[in-house]
C-alpha positions in Angstrom: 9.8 15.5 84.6 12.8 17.1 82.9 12.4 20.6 82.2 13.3 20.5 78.5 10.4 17.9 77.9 7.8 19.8 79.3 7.9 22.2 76.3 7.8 19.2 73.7 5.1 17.7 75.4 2.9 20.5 75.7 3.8 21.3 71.6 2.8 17.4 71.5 -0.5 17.7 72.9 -2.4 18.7 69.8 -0.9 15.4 68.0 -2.9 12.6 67.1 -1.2 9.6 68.5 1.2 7.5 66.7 -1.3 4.2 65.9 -4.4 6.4 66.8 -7.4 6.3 64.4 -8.5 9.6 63.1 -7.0 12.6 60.6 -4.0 14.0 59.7 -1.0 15.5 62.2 0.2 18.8 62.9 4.0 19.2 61.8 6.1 21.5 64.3 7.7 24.2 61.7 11.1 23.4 63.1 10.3 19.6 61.8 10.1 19.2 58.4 9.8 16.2 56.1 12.8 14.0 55.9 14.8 15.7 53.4 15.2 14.5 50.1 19.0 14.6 48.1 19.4 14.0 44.3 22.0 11.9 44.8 21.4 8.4 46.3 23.5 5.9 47.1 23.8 3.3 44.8 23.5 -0.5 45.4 27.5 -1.0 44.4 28.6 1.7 47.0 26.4 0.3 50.0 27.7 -3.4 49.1 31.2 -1.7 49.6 30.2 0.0 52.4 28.6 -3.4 54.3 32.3 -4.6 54.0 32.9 -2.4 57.3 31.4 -5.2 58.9 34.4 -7.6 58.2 37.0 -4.4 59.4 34.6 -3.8 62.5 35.1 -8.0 63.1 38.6 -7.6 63.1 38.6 -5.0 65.2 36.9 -6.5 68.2 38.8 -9.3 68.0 41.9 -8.0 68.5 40.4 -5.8 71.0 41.4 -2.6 69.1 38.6 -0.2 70.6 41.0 2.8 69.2 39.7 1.4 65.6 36.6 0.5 66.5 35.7 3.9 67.3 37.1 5.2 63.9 34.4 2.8 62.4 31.4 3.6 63.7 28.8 6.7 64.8 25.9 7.8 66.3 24.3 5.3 68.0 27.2 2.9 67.7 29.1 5.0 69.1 28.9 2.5 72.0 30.9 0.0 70.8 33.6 1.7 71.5 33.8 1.7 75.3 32.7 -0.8 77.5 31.2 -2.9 74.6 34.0 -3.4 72.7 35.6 -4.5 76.3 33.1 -7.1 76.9 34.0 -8.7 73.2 36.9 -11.0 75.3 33.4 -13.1 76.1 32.8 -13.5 72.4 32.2 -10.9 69.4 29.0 -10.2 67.7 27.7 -13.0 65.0 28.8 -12.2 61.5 25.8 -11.3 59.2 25.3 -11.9 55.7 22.7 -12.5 53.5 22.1 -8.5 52.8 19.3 -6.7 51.3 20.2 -2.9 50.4 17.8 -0.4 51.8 18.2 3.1 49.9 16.6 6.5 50.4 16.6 9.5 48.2 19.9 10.2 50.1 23.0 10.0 49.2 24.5 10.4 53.2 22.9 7.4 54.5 21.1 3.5 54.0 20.2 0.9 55.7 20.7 -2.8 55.4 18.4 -6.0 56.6 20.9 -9.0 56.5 19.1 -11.9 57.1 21.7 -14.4 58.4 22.0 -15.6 61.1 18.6 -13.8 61.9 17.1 -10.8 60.3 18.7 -7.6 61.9 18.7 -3.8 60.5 21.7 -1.6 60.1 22.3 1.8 59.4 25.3 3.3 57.6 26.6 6.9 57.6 28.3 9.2 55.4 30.8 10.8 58.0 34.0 13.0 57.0 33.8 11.1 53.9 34.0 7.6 55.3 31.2 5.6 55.6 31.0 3.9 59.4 28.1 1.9 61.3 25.4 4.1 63.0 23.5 1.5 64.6 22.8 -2.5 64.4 22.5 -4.9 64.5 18.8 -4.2 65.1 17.3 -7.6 65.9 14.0 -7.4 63.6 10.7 -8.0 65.7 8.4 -10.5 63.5 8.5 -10.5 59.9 10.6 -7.9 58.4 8.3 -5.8 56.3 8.6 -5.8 52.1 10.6 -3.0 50.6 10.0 -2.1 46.6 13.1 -0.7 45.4 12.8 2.7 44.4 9.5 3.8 46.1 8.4 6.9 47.0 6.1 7.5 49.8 3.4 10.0 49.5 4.3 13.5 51.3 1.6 13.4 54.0 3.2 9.9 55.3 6.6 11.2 55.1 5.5 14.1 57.2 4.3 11.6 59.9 7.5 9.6 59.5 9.2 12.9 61.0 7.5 13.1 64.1 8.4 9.3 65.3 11.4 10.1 67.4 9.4 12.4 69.5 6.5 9.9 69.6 8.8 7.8 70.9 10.5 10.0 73.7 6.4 11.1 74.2 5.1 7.6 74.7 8.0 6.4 77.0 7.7 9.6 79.5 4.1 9.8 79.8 2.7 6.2 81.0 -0.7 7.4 81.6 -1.3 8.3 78.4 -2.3 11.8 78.5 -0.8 13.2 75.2 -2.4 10.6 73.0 0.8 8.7 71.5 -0.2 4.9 71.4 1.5 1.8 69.6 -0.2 -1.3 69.2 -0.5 -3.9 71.5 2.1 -6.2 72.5 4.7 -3.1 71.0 7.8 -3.9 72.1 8.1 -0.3 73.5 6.1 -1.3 76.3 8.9 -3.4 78.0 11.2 0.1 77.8 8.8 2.3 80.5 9.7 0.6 84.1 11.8 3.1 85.8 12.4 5.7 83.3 14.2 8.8 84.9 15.1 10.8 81.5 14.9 10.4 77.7 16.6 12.3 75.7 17.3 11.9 71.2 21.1 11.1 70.4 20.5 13.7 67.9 17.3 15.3 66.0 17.9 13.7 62.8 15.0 11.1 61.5 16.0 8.7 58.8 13.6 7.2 57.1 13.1 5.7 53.7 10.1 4.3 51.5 9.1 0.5 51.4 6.0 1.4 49.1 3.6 4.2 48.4 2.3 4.3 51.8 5.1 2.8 54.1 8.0 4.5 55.4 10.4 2.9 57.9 12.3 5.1 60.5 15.2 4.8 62.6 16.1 6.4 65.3 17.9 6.4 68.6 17.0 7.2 72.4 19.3 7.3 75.5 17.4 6.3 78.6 18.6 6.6 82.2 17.1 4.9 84.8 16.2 5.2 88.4 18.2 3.0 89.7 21.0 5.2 87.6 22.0 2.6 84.9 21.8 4.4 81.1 20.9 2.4 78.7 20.9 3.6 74.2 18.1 2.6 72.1 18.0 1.7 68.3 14.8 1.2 67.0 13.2 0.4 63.6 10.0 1.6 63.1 7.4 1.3 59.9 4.8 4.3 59.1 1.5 3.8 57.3 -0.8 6.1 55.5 -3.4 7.1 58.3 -0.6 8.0 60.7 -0.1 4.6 62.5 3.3 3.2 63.3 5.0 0.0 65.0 7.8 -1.2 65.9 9.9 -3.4 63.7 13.2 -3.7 65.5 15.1 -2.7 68.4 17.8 -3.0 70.4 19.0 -2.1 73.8 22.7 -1.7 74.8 
């Protein structure tokens, strides 16, 4: 195993698992709480902002990767190689039907467009310009109800922090030994075979409240494999009071 996981994992060992029954969770000091702005972004500016779609369209069609890469970040960031290459075999299906997804933050949101079939995105505040972080997220089931304008209690939003390194915990230890579970049938089972590293795309959790009690995450993971193929992540994930999550959406690239 990696060297630099060895000292997460062993800081991970006191945790009560992610889905496990049982009390509260241990925050790392150097983890906080997602953080919390005073200024969010407003439903006009993230309908404005879901326009980038359209430019992004354009984009791939004419196979101009130079401007795909000015529209996008973080874990999209991957459009703008060999994906946006592959798009002579046909570009992504246009989405519409948006609902606008808004934390307390005025840097980032999230959108589930429904049409063609419900899918996640996220949208960053970068050098001023907002550009695609990640999606579409193909949603697993039924997406889960969002009340406009929630806010989740403190002690769920502290568990919400933790879920990238559940993640990264769960997929590099198979047996089970730190405690980090997901429910049955997860799709995060599918992602162990042949796992040689995991490793964030950056430390930074998102997450925003659907109610009182239910926070949904997003995050990102490059994986490389044994048989040396690398593979990134994106992966939607809801957090309930009692510190239980699952996953709600994900993609592999």
């Amino acid at each position: 195993m990696p060297r630099r996981l060895l000292a997460l994992l062993g800081a991970l060992t006191v945790l009560a698992g992610c889905g496990t029954p049982g009390g509260g969770v241990a925050v790392p000091p150097d983890e906080p709480a997602p953080s919390i702005s005073a200024h969010r972004v407003d439903q006009a500016t993230a309908e404005q902002a879901f326009q980038l779609l359209d430019r992004l369209d354009r984009a791939l069609s004419q196979h101009d990767c130079a401007a795909v890469d000015e529209l996008v970040t973080w874990a999209a960031r991957t459009l703008g190689g060999r994906a946006c290459e592959a798009t002579r075999n046909g570009r992504p299906a246009r989405y519409d039907d948006p609902e606008f997804l808004l934390p307390d933050a005025g840097d980032w949101f999230a959108v589930l467009a429904r049409g063609p079939s419900p899918a996640y995105f996220v949208f960053l505040l970068e050098d001023n310009r907002w550009r695609l972080g990640a999606g579409p997220i193909p949603v697993v089931g039924r997406p889960p109800a969002y009340t406009p304008g929630a806010t989740a209690d403190q002690d769920t939003a502290m568990e919400a922090g933790l879920v990238p390194q559940r993640h990264l915990t769960f997929l590099t230890d198979p047996a089970g030994v730190q405690g980090v579970r997901f429910p049955p049938g997860d799709p995060l089972q599918g992602l162990r075979a042949g796992i040689a590293d995991v490793e964030f795309l950056d430390g930074t959790t998102r997450a925003l409240a659907l109610s009182s009690t239910r926070l949904l995450v997003f995050d990102a993971l490059r994986i490389r494999r044994t048989a040396g193929r690398t593979e990134i992540v994106e992966l939607a994930s809801v957090v309930t009071a009692g510190n239980r999550c699952a996953t709600v959406g994900l993609l592999r690239r």
